[in-house]
C-alpha positions as CSV (number, residue, x, y, z in Angstrom):
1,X,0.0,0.0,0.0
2,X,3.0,2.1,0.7
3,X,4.3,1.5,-2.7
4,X,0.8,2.2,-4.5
5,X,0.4,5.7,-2.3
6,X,3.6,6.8,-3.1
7,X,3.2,6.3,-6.8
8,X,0.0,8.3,-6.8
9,X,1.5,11.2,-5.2
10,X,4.1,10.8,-8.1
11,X,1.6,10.2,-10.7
12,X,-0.1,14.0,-9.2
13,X,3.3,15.6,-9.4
14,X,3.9,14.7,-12.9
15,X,-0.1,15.4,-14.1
16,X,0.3,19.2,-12.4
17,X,3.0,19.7,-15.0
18,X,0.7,18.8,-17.6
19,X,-2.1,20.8,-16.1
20,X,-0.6,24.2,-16.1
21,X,0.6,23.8,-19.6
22,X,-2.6,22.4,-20.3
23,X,-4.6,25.9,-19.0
24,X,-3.2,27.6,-21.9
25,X,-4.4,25.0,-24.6
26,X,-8.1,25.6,-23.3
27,X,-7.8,29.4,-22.5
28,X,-7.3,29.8,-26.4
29,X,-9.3,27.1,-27.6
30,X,-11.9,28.2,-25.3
31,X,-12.1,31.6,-27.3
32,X,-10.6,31.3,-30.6
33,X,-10.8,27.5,-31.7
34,X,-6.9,27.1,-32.4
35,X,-5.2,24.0,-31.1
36,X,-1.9,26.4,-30.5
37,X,0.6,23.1,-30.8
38,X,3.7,25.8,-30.5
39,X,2.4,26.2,-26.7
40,X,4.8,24.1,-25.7
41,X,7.4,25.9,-26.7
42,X,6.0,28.6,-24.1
43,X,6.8,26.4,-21.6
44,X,10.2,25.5,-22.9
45,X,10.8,29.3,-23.6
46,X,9.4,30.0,-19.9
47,X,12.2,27.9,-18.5
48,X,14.8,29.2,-20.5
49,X,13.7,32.5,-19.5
50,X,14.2,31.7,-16.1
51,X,17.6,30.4,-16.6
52,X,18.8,33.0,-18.4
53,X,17.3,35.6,-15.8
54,X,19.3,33.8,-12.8
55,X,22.5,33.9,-15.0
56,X,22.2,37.3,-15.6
57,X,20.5,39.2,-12.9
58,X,20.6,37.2,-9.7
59,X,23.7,38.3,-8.0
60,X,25.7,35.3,-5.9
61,X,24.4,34.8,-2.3
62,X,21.0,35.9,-3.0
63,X,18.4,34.0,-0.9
64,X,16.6,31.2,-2.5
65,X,13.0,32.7,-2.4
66,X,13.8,35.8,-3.8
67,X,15.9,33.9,-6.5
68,X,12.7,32.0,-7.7
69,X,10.7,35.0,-8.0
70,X,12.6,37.0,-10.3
71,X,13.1,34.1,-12.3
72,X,9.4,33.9,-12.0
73,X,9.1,36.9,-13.3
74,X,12.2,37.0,-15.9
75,X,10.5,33.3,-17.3
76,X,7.1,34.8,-17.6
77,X,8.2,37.9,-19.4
78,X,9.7,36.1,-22.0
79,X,6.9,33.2,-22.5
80,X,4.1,36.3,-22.6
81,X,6.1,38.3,-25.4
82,X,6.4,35.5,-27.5
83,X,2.7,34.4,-26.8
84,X,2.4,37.8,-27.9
85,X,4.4,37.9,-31.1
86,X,3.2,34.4,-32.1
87,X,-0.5,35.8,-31.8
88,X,0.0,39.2,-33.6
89,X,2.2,38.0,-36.3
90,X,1.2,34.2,-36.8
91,X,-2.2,33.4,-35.8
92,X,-4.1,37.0,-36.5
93,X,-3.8,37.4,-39.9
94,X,-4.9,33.6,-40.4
95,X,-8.4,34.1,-38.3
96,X,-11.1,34.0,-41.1
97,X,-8.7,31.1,-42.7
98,X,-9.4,27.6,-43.0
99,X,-9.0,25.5,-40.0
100,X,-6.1,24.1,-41.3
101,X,-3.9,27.1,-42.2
102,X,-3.4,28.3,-38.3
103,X,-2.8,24.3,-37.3
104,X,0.2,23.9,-40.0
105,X,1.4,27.8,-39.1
106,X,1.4,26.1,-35.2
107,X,3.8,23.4,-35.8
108,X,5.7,25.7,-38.0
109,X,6.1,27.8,-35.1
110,X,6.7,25.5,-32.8
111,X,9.9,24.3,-35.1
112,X,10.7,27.5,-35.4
113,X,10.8,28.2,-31.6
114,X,12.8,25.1,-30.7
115,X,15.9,25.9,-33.2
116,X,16.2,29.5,-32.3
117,X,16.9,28.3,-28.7
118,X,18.6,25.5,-30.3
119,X,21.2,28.0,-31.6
120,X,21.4,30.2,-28.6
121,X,22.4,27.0,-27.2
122,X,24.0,24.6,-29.2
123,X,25.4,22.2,-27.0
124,X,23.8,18.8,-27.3
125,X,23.0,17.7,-23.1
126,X,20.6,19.6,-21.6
127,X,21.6,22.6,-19.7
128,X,21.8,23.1,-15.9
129,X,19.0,24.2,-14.2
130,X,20.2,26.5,-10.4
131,X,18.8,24.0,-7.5
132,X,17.3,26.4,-5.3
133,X,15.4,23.8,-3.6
134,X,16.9,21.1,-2.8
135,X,15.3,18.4,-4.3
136,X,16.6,16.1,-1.5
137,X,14.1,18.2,1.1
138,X,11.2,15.6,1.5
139,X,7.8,16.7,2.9
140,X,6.5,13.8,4.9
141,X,2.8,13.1,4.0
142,X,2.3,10.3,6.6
143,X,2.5,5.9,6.0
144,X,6.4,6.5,4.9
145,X,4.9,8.4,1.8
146,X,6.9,11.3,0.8
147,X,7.2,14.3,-1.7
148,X,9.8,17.0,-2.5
149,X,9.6,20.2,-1.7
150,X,10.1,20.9,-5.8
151,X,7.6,18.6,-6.1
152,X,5.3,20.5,-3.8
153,X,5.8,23.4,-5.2
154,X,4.3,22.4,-8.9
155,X,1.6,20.5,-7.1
156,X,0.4,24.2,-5.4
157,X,0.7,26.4,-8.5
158,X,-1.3,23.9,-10.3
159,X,-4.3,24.2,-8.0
160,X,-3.7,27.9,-7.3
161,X,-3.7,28.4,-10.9
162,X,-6.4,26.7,-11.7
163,X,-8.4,28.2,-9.1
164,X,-7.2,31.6,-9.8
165,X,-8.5,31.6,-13.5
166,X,-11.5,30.2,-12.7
167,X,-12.7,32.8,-10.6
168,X,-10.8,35.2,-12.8
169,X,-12.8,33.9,-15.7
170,X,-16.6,33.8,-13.6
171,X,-16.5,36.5,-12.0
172,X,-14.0,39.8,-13.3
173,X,-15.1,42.2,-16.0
174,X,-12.7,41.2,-18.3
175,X,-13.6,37.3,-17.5
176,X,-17.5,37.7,-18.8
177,X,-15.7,39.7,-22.0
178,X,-13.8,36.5,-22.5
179,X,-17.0,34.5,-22.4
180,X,-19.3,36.7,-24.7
181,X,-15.8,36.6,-26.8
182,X,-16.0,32.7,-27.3
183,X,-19.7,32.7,-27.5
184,X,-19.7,35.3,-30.0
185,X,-16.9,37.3,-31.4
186,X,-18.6,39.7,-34.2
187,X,-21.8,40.2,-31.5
188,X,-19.1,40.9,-28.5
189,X,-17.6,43.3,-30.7
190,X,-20.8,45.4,-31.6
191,X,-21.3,45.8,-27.4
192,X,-17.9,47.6,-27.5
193,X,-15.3,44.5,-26.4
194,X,-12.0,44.6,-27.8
195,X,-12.0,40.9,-28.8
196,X,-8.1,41.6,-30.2
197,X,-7.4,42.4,-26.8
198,X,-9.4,39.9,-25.0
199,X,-7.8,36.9,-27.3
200,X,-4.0,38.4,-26.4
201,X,-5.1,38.3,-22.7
202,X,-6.1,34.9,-23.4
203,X,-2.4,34.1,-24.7
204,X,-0.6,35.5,-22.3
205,X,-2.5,33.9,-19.4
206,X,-1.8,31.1,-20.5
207,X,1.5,31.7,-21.6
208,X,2.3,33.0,-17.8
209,X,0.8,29.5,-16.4
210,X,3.2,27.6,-18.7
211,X,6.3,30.0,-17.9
212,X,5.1,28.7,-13.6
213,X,5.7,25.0,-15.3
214,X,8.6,25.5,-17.2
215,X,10.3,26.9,-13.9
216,X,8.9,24.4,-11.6
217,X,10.3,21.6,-14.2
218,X,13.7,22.7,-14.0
219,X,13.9,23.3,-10.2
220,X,12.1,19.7,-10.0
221,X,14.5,17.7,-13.0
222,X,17.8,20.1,-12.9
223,X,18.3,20.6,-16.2
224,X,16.0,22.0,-19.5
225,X,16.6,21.4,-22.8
226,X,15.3,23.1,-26.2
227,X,13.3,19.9,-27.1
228,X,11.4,19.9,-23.7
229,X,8.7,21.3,-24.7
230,X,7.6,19.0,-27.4
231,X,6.2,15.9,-25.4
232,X,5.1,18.0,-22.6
233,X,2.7,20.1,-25.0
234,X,1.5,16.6,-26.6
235,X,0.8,15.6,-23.3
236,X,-0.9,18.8,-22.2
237,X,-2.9,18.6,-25.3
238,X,-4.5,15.7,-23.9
239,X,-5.1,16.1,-20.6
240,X,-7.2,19.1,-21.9
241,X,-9.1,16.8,-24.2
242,X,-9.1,14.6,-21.4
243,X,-10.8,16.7,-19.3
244,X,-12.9,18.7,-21.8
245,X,-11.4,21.2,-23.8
246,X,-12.2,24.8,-22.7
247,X,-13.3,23.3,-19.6
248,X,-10.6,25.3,-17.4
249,X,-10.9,22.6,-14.0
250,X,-10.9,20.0,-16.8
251,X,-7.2,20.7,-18.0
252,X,-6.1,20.4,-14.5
253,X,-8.3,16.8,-14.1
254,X,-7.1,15.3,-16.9
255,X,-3.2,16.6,-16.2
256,X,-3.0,15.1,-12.7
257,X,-5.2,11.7,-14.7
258,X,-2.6,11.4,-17.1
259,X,-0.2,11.5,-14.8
260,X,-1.3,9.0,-12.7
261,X,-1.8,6.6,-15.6
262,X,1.8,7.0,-16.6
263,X,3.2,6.3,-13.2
264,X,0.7,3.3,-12.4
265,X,1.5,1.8,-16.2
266,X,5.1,2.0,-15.5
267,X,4.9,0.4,-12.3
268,X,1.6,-1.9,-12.6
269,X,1.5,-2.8,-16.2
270,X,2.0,-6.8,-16.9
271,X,5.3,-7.4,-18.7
272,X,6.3,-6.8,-21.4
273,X,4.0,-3.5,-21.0
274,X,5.8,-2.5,-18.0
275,X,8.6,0.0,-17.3
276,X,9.2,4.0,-18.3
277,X,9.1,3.3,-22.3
278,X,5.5,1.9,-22.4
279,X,4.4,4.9,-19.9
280,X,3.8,7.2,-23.5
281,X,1.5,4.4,-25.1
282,X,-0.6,3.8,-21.7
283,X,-1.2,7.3,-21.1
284,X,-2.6,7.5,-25.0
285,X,-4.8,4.7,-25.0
286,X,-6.6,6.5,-22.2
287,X,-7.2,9.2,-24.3
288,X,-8.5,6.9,-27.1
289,X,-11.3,4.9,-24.5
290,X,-11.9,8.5,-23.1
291,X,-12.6,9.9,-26.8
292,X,-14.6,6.5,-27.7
293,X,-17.2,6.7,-24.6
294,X,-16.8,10.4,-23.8
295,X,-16.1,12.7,-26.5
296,X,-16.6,15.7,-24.8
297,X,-13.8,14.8,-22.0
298,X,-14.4,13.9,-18.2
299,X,-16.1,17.4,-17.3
300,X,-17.8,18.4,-20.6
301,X,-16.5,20.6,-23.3
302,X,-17.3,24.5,-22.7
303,X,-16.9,25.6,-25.9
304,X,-19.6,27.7,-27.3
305,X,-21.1,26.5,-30.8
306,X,-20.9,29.5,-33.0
307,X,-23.7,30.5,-35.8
């Protein structure tokens, strides 16, 4: 039983990864329709932001907390901008285009995104990430089950951000503009919304979320590299299908399920199925059974059908 608890609490440190990522998939498919596959480049960009802040900025002896939050803030400027740029420049003029036309620019993006850091760094191992907290530091959660304080720490900005955007989203101003926006872009207009503005808002949310991942990854792992963000954003993708896409409690569900899966598959799974190469192809075929007998995801998609 030990065992069994300790791989859940695993399985829930790897899903609030793919949670916070995953916000940003359904805070712009939520609005706009576009499956943004370069967000996990955000998230790879968010790290590398925050590495690049520490190596700049931080001067030596400065204490750990205050360390982490300029990072924070050095990782988040640099996801948000290019959120930003990748709206304005890729995704805006292709808004009255086919479906397919934004999807292709996406990946194209995302290429593009991964050898510009690529080239800023061109060594081939994955570059050291500062250990602020020690990732030995184990919080004890009771029956011998333990989690890092790294660990921890992704596990608490997941909830917080979830819970953050929700009531963000329900009950702000600027939340109800983001609703009428996805219900109804041309309609939200004529009532005097800025729906260019609320749709950048919605990419750099999201964008900041995945900049708190990227940062909790590298204090959690040690190290970042410019591919990083390609699996995690596959996986993010579908723990917001998973839980509903657009459904902003649904990304975070079906982050912390995916997770789970993974970790039980490698440890559970009958040979030859077991071990941490097979924990891809499990965490997938829950995502097919899900699509197959849910469609909508676990919590329902809230996506408004447009005339």
């Amino acid at each position: 039983m030990q065992l069994f608890m300790q791989q859940l609490v695993n399985g829930i440190v790897l899903g609030a990864t793919y949670g916070l990522v995953a916000l940003g998939y359904t805070m712009v498919y939520g609005i706009v329709q576009l499956i943004n596959f370069a967000h996990g480049e955000i998230f790879m960009l968010g790290a590398f932001g925050a590495l690049v802040t520490y190596n700049e900025l931080v001067p030596a002896g400065t204490p750990a907390v205050i360390a982490i939050l300029i990072m924070l803030v050095g990782g988040m400027a640099v996801s948000v901008t290019a959120a930003v740029l990748m709206e304005r420049f890729a995704y805006r003029p292709l808004r009255g285009a086919p479906r397919l036309a934004p999807l292709i620019t996406a990946l194209g993006v995302s290429i593009f995104l991964q050898e510009l850091v690529r080239n800023f760094y061109p060594a081939t191992s994955d570059k050291p990430f500062p250990q602020l907290v020690d990732p030995s530091y184990q919080v004890h959660l009771g029956g011998g089950v333990t989690i890092s304080a790294p660990s921890l720490l992704t596990v608490v900005a997941a909830v917080i951000g979830m819970l953050a955007l929700s009531t963000f989203v329900r009950r702000s101003r600027t939340g109800r503009a983001m609703q009428a926006t996805a219900q109804d872009p041309d309609t939200a207009r004529l009532m005097g919304i800025n729906t260019d503005r609320i749709i950048v808002l919605a990419f750099m949310l999201g964008a900041a979320l995945a900049a708190v991942s990227g940062l909790s990854y590298g204090l959690q792992f040690g190290s970042v590299a410019p591919r990083m963000g390609a699996l995690v954003g596959v996986k993010a993708f579908t723990a917001a299908v998973l839980g509903g896409i657009g459904n902003i409690s649904g990304a975070v569900l079906g982050g912390f399920l995916l997770g789970i899966v993974e970790v039980m598959a490698t440890q559970y799974a009958p040979d030859p199925f077991s071990g941490g190469s097979w924990a891809n192809a499990w965490g997938f075929v829950v995502l097919i059974l899900v699509l197959v007998f849910r469609p909508n995801g676990l919590l329902g998609e809230r996506v408004a059908a447009r005339a």
